[in-house]
C-alpha positions as CSV (number, residue, x, y, z in Angstrom):
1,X,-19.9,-2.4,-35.1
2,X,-18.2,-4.6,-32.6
3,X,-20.6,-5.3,-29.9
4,X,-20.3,-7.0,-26.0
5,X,-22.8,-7.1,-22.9
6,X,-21.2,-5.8,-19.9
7,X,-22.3,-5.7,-16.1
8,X,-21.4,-4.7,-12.6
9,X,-22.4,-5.1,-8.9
10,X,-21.3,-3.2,-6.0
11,X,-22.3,0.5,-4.8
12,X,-22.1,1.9,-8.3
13,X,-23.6,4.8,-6.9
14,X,-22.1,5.7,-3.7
15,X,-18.6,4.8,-5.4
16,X,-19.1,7.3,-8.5
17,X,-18.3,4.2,-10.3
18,X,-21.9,4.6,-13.1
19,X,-20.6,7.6,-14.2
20,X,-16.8,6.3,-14.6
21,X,-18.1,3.9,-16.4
22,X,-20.2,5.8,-18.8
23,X,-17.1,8.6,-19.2
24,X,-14.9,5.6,-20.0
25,X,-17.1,4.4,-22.9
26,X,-17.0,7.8,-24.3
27,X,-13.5,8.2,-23.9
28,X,-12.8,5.2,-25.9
29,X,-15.4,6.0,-29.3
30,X,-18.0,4.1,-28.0
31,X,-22.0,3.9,-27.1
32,X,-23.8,1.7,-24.7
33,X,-27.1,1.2,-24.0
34,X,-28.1,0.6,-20.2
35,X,-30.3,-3.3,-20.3
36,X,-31.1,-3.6,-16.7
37,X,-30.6,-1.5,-13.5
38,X,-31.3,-2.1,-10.2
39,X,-30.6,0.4,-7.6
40,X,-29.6,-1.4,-3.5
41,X,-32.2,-0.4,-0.9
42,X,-30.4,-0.7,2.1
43,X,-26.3,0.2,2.8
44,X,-25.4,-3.7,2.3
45,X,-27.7,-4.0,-0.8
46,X,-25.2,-3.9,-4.2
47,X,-26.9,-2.2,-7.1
48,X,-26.6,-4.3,-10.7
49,X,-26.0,-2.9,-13.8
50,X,-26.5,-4.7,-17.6
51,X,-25.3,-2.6,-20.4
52,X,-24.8,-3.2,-24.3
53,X,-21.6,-1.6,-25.5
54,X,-20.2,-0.5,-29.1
55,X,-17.5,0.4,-31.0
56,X,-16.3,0.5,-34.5
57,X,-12.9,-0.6,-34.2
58,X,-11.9,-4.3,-32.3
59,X,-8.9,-2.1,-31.2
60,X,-11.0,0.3,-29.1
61,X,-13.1,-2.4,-28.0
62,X,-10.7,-4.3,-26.9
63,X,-9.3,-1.3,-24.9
64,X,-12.6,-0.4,-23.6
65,X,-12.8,-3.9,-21.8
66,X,-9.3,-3.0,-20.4
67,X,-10.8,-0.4,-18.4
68,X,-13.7,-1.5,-17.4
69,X,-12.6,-4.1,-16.0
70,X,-10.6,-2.6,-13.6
71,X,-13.9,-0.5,-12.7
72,X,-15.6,-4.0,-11.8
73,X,-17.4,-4.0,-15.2
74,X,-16.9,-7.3,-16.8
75,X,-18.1,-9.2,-19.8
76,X,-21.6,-11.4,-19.3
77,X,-21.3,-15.3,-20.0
78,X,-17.3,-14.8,-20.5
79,X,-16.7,-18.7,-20.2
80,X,-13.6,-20.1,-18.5
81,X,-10.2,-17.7,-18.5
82,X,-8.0,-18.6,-21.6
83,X,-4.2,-19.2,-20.4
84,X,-0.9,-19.1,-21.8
85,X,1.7,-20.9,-21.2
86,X,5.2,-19.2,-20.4
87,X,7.5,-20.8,-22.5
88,X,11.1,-18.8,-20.5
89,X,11.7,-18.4,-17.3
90,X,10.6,-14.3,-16.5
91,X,8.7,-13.9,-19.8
92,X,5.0,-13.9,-20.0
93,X,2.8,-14.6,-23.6
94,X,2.5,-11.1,-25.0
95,X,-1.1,-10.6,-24.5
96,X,-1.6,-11.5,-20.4
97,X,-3.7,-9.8,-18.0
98,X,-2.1,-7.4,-15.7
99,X,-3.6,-7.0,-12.5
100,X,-5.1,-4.4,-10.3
101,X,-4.8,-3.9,-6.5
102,X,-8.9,-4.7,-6.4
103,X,-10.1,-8.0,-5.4
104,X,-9.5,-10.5,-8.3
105,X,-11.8,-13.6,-9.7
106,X,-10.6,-15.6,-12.4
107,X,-12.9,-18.7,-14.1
108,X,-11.1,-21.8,-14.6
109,X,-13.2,-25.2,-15.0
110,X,-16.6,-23.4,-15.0
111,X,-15.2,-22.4,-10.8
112,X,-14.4,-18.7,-9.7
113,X,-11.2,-18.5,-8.4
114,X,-10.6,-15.4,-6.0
115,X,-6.7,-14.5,-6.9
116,X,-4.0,-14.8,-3.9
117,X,-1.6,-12.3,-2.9
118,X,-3.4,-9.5,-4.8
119,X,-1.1,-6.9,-5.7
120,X,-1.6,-4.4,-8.8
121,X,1.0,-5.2,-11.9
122,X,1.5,-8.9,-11.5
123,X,0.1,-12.1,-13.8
124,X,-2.5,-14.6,-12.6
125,X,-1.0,-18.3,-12.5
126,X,-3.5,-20.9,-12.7
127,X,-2.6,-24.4,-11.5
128,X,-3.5,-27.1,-8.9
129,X,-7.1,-25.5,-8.2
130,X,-5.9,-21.8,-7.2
131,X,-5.3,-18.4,-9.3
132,X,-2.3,-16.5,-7.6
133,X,-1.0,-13.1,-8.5
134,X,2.5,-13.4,-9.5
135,X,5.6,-10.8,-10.7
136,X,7.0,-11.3,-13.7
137,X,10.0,-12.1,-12.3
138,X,8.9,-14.9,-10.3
139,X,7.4,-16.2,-13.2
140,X,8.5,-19.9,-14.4
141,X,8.8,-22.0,-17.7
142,X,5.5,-23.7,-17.9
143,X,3.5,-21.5,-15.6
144,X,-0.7,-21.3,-17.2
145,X,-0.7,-17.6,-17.4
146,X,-4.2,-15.8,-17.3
147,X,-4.4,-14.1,-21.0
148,X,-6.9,-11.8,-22.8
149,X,-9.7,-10.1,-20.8
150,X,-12.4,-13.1,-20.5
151,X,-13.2,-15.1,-17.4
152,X,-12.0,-12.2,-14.8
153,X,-14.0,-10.0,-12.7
154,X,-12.9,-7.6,-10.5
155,X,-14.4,-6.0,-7.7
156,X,-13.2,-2.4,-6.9
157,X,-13.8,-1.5,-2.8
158,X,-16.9,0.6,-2.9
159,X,-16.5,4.0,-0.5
160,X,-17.9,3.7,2.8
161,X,-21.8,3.6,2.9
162,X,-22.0,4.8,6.8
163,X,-21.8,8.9,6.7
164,X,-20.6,8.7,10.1
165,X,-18.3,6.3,9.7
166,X,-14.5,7.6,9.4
167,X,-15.6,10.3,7.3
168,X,-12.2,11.9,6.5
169,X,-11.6,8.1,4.4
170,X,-13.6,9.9,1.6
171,X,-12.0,13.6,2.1
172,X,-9.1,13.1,-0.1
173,X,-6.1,15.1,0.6
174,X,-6.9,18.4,2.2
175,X,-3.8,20.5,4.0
176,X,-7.2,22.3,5.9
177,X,-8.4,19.1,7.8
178,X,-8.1,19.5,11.3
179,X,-5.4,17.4,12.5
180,X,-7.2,16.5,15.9
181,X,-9.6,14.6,13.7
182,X,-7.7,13.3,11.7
183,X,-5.1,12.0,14.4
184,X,-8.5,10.6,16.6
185,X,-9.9,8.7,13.7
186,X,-6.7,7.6,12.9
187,X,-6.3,6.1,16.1
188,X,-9.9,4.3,15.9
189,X,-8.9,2.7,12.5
190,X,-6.1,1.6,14.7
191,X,-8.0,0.1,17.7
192,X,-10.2,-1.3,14.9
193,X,-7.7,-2.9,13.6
194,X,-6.2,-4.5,16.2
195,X,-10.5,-6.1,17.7
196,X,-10.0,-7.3,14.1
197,X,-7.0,-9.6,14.7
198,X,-4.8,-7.5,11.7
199,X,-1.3,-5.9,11.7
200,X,-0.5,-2.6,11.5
201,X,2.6,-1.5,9.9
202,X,4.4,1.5,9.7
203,X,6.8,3.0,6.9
204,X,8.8,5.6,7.8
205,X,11.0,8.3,6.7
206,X,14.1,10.0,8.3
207,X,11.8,13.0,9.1
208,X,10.0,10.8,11.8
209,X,13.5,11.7,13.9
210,X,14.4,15.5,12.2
211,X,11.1,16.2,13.6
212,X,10.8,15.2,16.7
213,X,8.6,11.9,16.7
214,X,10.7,9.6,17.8
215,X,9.3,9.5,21.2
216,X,5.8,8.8,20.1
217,X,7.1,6.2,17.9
218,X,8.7,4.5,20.4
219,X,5.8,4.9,22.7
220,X,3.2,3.6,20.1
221,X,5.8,-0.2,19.5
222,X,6.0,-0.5,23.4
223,X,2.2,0.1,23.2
224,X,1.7,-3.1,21.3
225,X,0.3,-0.8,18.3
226,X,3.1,-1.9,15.7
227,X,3.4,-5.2,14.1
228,X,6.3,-4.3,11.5
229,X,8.5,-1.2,10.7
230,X,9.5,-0.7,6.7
231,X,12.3,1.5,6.5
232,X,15.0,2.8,4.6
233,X,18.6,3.0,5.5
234,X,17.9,7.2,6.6
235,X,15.9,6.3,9.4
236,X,18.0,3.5,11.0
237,X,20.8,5.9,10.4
238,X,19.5,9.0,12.1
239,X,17.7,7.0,15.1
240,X,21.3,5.5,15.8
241,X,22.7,8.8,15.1
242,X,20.2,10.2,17.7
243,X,20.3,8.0,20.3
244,X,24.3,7.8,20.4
245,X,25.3,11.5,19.9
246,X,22.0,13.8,20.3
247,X,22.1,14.9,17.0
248,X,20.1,14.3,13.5
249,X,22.7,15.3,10.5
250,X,24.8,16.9,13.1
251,X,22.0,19.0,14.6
252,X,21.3,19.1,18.2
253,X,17.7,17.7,19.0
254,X,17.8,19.7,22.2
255,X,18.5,23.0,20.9
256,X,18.5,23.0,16.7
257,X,22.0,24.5,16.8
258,X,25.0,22.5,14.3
259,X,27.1,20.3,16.3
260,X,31.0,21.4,15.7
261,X,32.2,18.4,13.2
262,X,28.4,17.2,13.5
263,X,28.5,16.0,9.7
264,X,30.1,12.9,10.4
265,X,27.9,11.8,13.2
266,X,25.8,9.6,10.7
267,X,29.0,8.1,9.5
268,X,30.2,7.6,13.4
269,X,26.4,6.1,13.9
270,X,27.0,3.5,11.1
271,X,30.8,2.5,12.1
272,X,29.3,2.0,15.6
273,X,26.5,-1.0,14.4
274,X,30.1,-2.4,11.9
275,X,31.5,-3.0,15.7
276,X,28.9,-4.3,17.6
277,X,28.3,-6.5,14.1
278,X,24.3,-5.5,13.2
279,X,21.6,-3.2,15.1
280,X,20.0,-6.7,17.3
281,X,23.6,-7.3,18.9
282,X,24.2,-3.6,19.3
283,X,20.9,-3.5,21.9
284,X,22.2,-7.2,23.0
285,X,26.2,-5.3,24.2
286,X,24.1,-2.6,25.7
287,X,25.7,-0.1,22.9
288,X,22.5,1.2,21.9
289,X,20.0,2.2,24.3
290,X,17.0,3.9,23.2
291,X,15.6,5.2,19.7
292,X,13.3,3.0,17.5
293,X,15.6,0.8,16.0
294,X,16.1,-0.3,19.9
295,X,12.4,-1.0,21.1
296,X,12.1,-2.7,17.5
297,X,14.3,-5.2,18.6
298,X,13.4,-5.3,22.3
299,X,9.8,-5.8,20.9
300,X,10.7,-8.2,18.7
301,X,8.9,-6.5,15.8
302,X,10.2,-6.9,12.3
303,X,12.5,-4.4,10.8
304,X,13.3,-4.0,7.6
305,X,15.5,-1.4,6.1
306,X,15.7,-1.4,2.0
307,X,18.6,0.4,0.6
308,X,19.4,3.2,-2.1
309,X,22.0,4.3,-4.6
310,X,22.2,7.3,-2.3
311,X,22.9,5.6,1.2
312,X,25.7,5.8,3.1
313,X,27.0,3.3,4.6
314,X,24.9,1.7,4.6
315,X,23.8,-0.1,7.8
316,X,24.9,-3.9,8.1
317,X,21.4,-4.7,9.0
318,X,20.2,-2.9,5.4
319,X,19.1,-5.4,2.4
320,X,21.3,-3.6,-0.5
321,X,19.5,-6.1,-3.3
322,X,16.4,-4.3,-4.0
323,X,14.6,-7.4,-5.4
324,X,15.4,-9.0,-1.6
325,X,14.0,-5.8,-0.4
326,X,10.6,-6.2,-1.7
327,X,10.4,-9.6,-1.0
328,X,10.8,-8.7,2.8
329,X,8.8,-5.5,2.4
330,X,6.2,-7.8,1.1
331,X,6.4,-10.5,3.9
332,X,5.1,-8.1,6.0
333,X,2.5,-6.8,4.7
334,X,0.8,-9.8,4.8
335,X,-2.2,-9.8,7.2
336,X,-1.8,-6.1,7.5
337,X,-5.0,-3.8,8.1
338,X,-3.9,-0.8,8.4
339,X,-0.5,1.2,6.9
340,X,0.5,4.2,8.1
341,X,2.8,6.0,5.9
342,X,5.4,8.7,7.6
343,X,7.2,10.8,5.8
344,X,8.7,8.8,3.3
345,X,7.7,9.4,-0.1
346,X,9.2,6.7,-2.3
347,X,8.9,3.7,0.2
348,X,5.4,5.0,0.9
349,X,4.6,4.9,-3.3
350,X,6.6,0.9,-3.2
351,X,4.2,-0.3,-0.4
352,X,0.9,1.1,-1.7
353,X,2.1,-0.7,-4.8
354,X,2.8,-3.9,-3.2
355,X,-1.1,-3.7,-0.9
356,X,-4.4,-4.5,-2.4
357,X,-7.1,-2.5,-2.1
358,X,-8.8,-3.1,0.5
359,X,-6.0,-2.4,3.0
360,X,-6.0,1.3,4.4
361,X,-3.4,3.3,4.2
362,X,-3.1,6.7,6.5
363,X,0.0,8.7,4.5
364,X,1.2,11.3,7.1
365,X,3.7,14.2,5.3
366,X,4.5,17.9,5.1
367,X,4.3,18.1,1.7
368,X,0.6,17.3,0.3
369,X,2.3,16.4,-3.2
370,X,3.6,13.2,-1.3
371,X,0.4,11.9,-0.7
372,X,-1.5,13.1,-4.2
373,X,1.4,11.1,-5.8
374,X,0.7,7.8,-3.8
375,X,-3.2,7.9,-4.5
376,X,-1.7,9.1,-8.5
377,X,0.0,5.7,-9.2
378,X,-3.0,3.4,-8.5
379,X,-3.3,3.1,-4.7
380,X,-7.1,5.0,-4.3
381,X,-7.6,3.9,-0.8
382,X,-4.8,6.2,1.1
383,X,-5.9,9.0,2.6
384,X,-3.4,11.8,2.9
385,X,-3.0,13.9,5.9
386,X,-1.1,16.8,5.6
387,X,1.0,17.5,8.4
388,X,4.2,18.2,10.6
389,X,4.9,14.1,11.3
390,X,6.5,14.6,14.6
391,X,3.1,16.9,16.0
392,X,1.0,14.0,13.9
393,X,3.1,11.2,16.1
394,X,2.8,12.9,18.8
395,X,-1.0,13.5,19.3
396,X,-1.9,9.9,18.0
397,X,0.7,8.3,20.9
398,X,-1.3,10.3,23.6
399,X,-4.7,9.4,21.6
400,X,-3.6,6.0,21.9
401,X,-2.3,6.4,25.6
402,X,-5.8,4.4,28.0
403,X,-7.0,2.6,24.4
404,X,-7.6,-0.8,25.1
């Protein structure tokens, strides 16, 4: 029988995370046999948990670790991390340590060493007294790559202990929540975020204009309430479109009817930014107006548009090399708090993959599959509301309206 001591801290509890642990053993052919348990007394209080594991194959213990780990539940007495070194450019040792989105310790010279830029899917680089998360991509010839499952620990974000406290964070995704409540707690994750020095940044889908919520958009960057907009090349394209012509897709916003030759209004749009030479110097000429491309620039808040096989186009102003794109998605997420998601299904699923844990994310959309599919792929912390965007926009700007 292979055999390892295992333990955890945290609210194991409150979290659900005991009885993930203990389905997780099971799942991978093996027993355990709880050592030590100590239950927290108060809300700040972290319980502590000291377990004895099995298994009869190294293979299935070795997975077993795997998992646990990501649930916080880590080898006792591990010893320092072992590292690899990466002998090409882009090309880790076979056995490294992927990484989750959760808060990330590595041992290196008998020191913890919290990980930097936590991001789920990346390698640990050890070097110079720090452990950073890194992509393969960026990885280099003679990087010390964090190998094998020894010398990490990871702590998950433990579900709100206050009851009272943003209760809808712990709902999941429910098409029956009451979007008053969800729009005014919404807005208090916003104002806290703001007492608490952090950004918040907004990604956003064409369907923020198709709908209607342009306006509120607008109102909400003038309002100081958004420190970065991540885009694709849709939304720059239908807010120009908009705020030129009247139209989204050659539909009227005033009245819903089809413009006559409206389907090449986007085109018209994007051949109007080519002359004036990018979005900034089309708001510099006094070509463009109004929309949210416009108080993005008169704001001075980052923009970035990331492109797609599918655009037309596209914009001058859109990054077309899709490794540049998440470098500069990534930029500005930094020192974010809070991410509100709008509409956009496959830039919402890149930035959850690009955030650690501990950052919120509010994902806004129709469609309640949009939402199930960002929490799916690793990102546990967004909380779906499921909703018409432009009635969602609009509630939160007037919410927002005498906040300080």
């Amino acid at each position: 029988m292979q055999q390892e001591v295992v333990e955890a801290q945290g609210h194991l509890i409150d979290s659900h995370v005991m009885e993930q642990i203990f389905d997780t053993v099971v799942e991978y052919n093996g027993r355990f046999e709880m050592e030590e348990f100590r239950i927290g007394r108060t809300n700040s209080e972290p319980s502590y948990m000291r377990m004895k594991i099995e298994t009869r194959q190294p293979s299935d213990m070795q997975q077993l670790l795997a998992q646990l780990l990501g649930l916080g539940c880590a080898p006792v007495d591990t010893g320092d991390a072992a590292l690899g070194i990466v002998e090409r450019d882009c090309c880790a040792p076979e056995d490294f340590y992927s990484t989750t989105n959760h808060r990330t310790l590595v041992r290196h010279a008998g020191k913890w060493l919290e990980a930097e830029n936590q991001r789920m899917d990346a390698m640990i680089v050890v070097g110079g007294g720090r452990a950073i998360c890194r992509r393969l991509r960026d990885l280099r010839k003679g990087d010390q790559v964090v190998v094998g499952m020894r010398g990490i620990r990871v702590a998950p974000e433990s579900k709100e202990r206050d009851r009272l406290a943003f209760a809808f964070m712990s709902n999941g995704i429910s098409s029956e929540r009451q979007v008053e409540t969800a729009v005014r707690q919404t807005a208090a994750l916003m104002q806290q975020t703001r007492a608490a020095g952090q950004k918040i940044v907004v990604v956003a889908g064409p369907v923020v204009v198709h709908t209607g919520g342009s306006g509120a958009l607008t109102a909400l960057i003038r309002g100081g309430w958004v420190q970065a907009l991540l885009a694709g090349n849709a939304l720059g394209v239908h807010d120009i479109e908009a705020s030129l012509l009247g139209t989204s897709l050659g539909v009227r916003l005033s009245d819903g009817r089809q413009e006559e030759h409206g389907h090449r209004n986007h085109m018209r749009a994007i051949n109007a930014i080519y002359h004036a030479g990018s979005i900034a110097k089309a708001v510099e000429s006094g070509r463009l107006r109004a929309g949210v491309m416009y108080e993005c620039v008169k704001a001075g808040i980052p923009l970035v548009l990331a492109g797609s096989l599918r655009d037309d186009g596209p914009l001058p102003d859109t990054i077309t090399d899709m490794n540049v794109a998440q470098d500069a998605y990534a930029e500005q997420l930094k020192g974010a708090g809070l991410v509100l998601c709008l509409g956009s299904m496959l830039h919402s699923i890149a930035v959850g993959n690009m955030l650690p844990s501990w950052v919120k994310i509010v994902c806004v959309d129709i469609n309640p599959a949009v939402a199930t599919k960002v929490s799916d792929r690793g990102t546990g912390q967004a909380v779906g509301v499921v909703t018409d965007v432009g009635q969602f926009l609009g509630l939160l700007a007037r919410a927002l309206e005498t906040a300080p």
